[in-house]
C-alpha positions in Angstrom: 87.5 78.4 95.0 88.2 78.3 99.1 88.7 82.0 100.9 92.6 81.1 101.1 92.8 81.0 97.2 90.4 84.1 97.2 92.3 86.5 99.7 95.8 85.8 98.0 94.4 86.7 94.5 93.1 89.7 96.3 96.1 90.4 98.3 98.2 89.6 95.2 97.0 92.2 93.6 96.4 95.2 96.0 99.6 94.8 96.5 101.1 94.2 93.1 102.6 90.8 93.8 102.7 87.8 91.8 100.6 85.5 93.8 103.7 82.8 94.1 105.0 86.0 96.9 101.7 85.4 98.9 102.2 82.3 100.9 100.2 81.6 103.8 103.3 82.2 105.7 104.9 85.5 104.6 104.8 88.5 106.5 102.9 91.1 105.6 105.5 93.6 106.1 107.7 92.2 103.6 105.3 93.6 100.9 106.5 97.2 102.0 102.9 98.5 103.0 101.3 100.7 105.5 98.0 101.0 107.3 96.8 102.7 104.2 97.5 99.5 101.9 96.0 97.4 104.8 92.6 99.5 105.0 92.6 99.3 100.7 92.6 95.8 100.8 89.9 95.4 104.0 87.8 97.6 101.7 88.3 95.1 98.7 88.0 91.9 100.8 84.9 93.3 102.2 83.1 94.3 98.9 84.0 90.8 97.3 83.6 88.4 100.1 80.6 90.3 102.0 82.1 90.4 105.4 82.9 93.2 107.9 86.5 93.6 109.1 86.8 95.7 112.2 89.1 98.5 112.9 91.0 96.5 115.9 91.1 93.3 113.2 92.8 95.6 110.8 95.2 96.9 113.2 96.4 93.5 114.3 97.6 93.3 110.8 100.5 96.5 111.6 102.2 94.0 113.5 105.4 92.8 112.0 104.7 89.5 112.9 101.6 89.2 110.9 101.1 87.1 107.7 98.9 86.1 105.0 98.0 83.5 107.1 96.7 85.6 109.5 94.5 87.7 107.4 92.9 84.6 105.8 92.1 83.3 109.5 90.6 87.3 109.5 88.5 86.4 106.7 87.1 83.2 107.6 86.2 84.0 110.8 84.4 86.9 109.0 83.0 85.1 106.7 81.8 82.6 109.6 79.7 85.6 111.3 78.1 86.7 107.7 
């Protein structure tokens, strides 16, 4: 299974979506969470995949222009440096 398949099915369910709501191009903020839900799922991504997301990595993720696009880029580049 690729890392994009991976961090939806992870995201999916941190944030109790169906994974059909976590398209590559939907913004984070639509899924109603804060930096709380954001640091939950860095701590989940993290013990699955074996990376390391930084602190400044997980902030860019507040933005409400972010997406699930940009937090698989986050992972892959993490994953890259593993």
């Amino acid at each position: 299974m690729d890392i994009a398949s991976r961090v939806r099915i992870i995201a999916s369910r941190e944030f109790s979506r169906h994974i059909d709501d976590v398209q590559p191009e939907t913004k984070l903020v639509t899924f109603g969470i804060d930096y709380i839900d954001i640091a939950c799922l860095a701590i989940e991504l993290q013990d699955r995949l074996g990376i390391e997301l930084s602190h400044a990595e997980l902030e860019r993720l507040e933005k409400p222009t972010a997406t699930v696009a940009d937090l698989i880029g986050m992972v892959e580049r993490a994953k890259v440096m593993a």
